[in-house]
C-alpha positions in Angstrom: 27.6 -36.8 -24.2 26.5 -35.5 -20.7 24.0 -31.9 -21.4 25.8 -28.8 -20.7 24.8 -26.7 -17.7 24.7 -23.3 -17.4 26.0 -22.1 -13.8 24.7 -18.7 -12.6 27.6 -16.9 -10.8 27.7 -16.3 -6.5 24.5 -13.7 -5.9 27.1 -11.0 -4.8 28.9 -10.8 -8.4 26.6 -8.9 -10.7 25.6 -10.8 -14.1 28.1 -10.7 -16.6 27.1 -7.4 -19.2 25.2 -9.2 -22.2 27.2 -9.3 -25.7 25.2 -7.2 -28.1 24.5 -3.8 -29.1 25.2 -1.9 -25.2 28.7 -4.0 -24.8 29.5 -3.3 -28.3 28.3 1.1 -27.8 31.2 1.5 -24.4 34.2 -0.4 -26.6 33.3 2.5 -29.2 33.4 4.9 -26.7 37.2 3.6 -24.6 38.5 3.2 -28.3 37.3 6.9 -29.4 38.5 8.8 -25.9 42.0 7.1 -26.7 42.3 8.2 -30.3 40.9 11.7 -28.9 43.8 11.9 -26.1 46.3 11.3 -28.4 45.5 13.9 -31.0 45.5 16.1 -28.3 48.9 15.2 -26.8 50.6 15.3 -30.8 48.9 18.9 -31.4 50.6 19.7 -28.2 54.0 18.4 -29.0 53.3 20.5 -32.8 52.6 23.4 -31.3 55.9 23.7 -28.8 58.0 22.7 -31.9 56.4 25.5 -34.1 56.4 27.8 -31.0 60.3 26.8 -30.4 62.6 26.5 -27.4 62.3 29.6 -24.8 65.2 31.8 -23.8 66.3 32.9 -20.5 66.6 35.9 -19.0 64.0 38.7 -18.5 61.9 40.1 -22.1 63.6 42.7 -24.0 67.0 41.7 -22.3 67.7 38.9 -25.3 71.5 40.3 -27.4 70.9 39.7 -31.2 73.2 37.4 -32.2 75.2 36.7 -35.6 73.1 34.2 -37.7 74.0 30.7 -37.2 74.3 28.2 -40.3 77.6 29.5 -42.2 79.5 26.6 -41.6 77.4 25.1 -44.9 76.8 28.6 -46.1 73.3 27.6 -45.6 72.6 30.7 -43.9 71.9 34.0 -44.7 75.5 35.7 -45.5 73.8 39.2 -45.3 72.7 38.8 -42.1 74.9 40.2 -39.5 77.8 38.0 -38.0 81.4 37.5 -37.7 84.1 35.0 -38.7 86.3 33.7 -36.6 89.0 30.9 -36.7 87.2 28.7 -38.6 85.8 31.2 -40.3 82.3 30.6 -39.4 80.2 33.5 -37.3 80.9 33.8 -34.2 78.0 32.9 -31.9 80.0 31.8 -28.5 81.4 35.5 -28.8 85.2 35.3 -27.3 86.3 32.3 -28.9 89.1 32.6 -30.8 90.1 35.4 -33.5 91.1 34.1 -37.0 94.4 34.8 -39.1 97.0 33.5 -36.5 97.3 29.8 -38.4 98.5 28.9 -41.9 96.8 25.5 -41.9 93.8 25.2 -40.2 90.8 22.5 -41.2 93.1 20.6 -42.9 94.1 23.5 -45.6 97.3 25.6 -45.9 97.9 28.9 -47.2 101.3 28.3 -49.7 102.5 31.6 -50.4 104.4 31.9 -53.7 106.9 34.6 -52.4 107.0 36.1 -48.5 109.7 38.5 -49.9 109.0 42.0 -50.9 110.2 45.5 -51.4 109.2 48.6 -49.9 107.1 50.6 -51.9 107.3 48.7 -55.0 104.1 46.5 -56.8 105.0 43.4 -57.4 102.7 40.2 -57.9 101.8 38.3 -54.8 100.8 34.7 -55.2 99.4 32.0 -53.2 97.3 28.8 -53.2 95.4 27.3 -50.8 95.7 23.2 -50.5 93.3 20.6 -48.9 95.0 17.5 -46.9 97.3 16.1 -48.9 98.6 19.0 -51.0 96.3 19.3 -53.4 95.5 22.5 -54.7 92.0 24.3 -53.8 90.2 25.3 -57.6 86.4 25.7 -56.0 85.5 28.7 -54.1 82.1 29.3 -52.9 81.3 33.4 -53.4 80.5 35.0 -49.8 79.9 39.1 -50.2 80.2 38.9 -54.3 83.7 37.5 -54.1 85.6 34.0 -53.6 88.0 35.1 -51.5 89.1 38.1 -49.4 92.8 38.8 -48.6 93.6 41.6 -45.7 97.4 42.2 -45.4 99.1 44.8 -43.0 102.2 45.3 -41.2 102.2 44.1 -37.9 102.5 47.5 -36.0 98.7 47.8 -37.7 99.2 50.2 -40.1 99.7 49.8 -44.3 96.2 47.8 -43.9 94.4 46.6 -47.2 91.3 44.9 -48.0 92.3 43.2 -51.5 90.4 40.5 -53.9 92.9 38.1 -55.7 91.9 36.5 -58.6 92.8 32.4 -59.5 94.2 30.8 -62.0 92.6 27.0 -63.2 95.4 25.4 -61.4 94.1 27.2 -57.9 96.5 29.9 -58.1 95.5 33.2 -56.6 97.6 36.8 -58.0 97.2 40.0 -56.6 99.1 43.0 -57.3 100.9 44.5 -53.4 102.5 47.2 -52.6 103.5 47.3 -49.1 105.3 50.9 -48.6 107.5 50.6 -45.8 109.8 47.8 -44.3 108.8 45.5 -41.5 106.9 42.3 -40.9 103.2 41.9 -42.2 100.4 39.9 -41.8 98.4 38.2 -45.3 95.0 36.5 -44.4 93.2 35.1 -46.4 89.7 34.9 -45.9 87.6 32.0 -47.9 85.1 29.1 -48.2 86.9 26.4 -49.9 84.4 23.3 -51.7 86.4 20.4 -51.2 84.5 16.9 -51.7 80.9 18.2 -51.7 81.5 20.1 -48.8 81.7 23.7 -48.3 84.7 24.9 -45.5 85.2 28.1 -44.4 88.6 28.9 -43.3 90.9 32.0 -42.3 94.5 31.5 -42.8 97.5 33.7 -42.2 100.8 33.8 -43.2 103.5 36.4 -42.8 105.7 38.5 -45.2 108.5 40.7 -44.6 110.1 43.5 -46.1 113.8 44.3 -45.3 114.9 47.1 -44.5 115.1 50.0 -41.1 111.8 48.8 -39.4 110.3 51.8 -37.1 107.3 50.8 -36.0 104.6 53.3 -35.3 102.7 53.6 -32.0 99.2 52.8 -32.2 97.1 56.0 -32.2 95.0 56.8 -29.5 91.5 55.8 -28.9 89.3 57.9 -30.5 85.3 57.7 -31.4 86.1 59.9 -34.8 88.2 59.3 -38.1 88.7 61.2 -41.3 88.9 59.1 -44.5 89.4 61.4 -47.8 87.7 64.5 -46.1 84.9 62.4 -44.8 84.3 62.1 -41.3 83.5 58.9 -39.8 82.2 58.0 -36.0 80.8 55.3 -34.1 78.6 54.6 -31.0 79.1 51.9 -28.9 81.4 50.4 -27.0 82.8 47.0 -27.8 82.7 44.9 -24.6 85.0 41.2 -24.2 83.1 37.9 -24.7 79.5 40.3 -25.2 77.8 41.1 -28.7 77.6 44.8 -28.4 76.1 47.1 -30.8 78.1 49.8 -32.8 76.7 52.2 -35.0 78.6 54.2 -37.5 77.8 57.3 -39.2 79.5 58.8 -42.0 79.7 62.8 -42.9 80.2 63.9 -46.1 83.5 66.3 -46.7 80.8 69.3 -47.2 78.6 68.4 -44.6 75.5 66.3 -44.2 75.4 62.3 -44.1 77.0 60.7 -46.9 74.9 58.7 -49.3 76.0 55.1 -48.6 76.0 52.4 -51.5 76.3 48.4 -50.9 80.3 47.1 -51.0 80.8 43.5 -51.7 76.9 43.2 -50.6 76.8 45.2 -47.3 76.6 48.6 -46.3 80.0 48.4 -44.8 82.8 45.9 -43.4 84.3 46.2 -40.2 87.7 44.2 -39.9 89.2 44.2 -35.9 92.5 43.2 -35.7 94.0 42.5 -32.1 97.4 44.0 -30.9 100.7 41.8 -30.4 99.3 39.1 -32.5 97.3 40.4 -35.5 94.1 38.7 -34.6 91.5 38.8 -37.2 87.6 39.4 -36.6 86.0 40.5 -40.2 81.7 41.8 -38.7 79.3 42.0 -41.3 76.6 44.6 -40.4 72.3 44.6 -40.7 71.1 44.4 -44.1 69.5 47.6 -43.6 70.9 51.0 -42.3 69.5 52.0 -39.2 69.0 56.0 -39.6 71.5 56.4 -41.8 73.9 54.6 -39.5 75.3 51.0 -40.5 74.7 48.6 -37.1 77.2 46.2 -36.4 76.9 43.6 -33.2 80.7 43.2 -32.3 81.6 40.8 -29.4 86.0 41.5 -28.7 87.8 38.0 -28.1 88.8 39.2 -25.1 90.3 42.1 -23.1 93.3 44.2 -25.0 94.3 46.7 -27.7 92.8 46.4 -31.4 92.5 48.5 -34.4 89.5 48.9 -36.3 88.8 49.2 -39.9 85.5 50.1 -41.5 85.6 49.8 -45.3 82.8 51.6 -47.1 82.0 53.3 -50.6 80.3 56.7 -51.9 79.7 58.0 -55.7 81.2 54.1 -56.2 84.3 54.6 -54.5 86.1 52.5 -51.7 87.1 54.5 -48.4 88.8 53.4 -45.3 88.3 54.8 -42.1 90.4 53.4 -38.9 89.9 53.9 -35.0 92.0 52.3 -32.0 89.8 50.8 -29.0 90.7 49.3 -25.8 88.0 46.5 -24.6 89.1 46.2 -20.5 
């Protein structure tokens, strides 16, 4: 076997670097500076997740908007927000008002009479059924109750803020008086558990009374309303498409503020219904009162007449004040 000879390279490459301690000290140091560049670039990628997205528009100009979430109910329901046609809160303000549909998400509101007299209490019942008829039996509780169920006439007056209670077969009662002839306007206001899955939903349905209908003008806009010798009035002014804040204040009969207790988990309710077609926009204020004044963020569908109705309670009774507004 011919002896093997070593060939030094051309004299203008420079010797190979030796295997041994030095060759084995720089592979440390390229494998180190990697490991240490890429710590670096995943504590910067933690960081702008913890620090979160940025917002446009100039600091301080941000609107607070409705939590987000309620689809699931995984939210917080005491934070402010409003429902809307799916009866999640609205946080594309305009979109549609609620009420106007009795099936929507694939449930129906099934009334068991739409036939009533004036000024007489009679039972009104209803179910609500998923796809395929099936009754509705599981309810998840929003604002300490299952299910709320606004009726009025369609001229916007005879309004009531009721709580039916259900049967085992999915049938809801609820005692209604409805005082004067004319067409009204029952929505029902829910988050049906159907599968697993939680589904908020606002469905209307219409019920009539016979009778000499004389509708009644819409009263004038006014900041002020008395409710049982209080005197109610909110700040504000409720823009189309834009969370605006309100604030409302509440005088007792003898003077002074009123001392305010939680309803159905809130400080006060503010339902807007819309002109000509009884659109349905139920707010849910701050958690907390804001000197003495409850805070709603109110964004109108869009330009028109509405009504609205603030529902609050003192020494553990209910009160109701209304005001008309017109959003340009």
């Amino acid at each position: 076997m011919p002896d093997l000879i070593a060939v030094a390279p051309p004299p203008e490459t420079p010797p190979a670097t030796p295997a041994g301690p030095r060759r084995d000290r720089e592979t440390f140091r390229l494998a180190a500076f990697g490991a240490l560049l890429v710590v670096v670039l995943f504590a910067g990628y933690g960081i702008g997740r913890l620090a979160g997205p940025t917002t446009s528009g100039s600091a301080g100009s941000s609107t607070p908007m409705p939590a987000t979430g309620m689809t699931g109910m995984t939210g917080n329901e005491n934070a402010p927000h409003t429902h809307t046609a799916a009866g999640a809160p609205n946080t594309n303000p305009g979109e549609a008002v609620g009420g106007l549909a009795v099936t929507a998400s694939g449930m129906t509101l099934v009334p068991g009479t739409t036939t009533f007299a004036a000024g007489r209490s009679q039972p009104f019942t209803f179910r609500i059924t998923a796809a395929g008829g099936a009754p509705v039996t599981t309810y998840a509780v929003v604002h300490d109750k299952p299910l709320h169920l606004v009726v009025v006439r369609r001229d916007l007056t005879g309004y009531q803020h009721l709580h039916p209670t259900m049967a085992p077969d999915g049938t809801w009662t609820v005692d209604l008086t409805l005082a004067g002839p004319g067409s009204y306007r029952a929505i029902a206001d829910f988050t049906a558990i159907v599968g697993g899955s939680q589904m908020p939903s606002t469905l209307g349905a219409d019920l009539t009374v016979p009778g000499d209908y004389r509708p009644v003008p819409l009263p004038v806009p006014v900041r002020t309303a008395t409710a049982d010798g209080f005197t109610v009035s909110y700040e504000g002014t409720p823009r189309a498409g834009v969370a605006e804040p309100l604030l409302v204040s509440v005088t007792a009969p003898g003077g002074g503020p009123a001392t305010l207790e939680p309803y159905l988990g809130a400080y006060g309710h503010l339902v807007v219904l819309r002109v000509g077609d009884v659109g349905y926009v139920h707010v849910h204020p701050e958690p907390q009162l804001v000197d003495g004044k409850v805070k709603f963020w109110l964004a109108a569908p869009g330009p028109g007449s509405y009504r609205m109705f603030f529902d609050f309670q003192v020494a553990g009774r209910v009160h109701t004040a209304a005001w008309s507004v017109t959003v340009p």
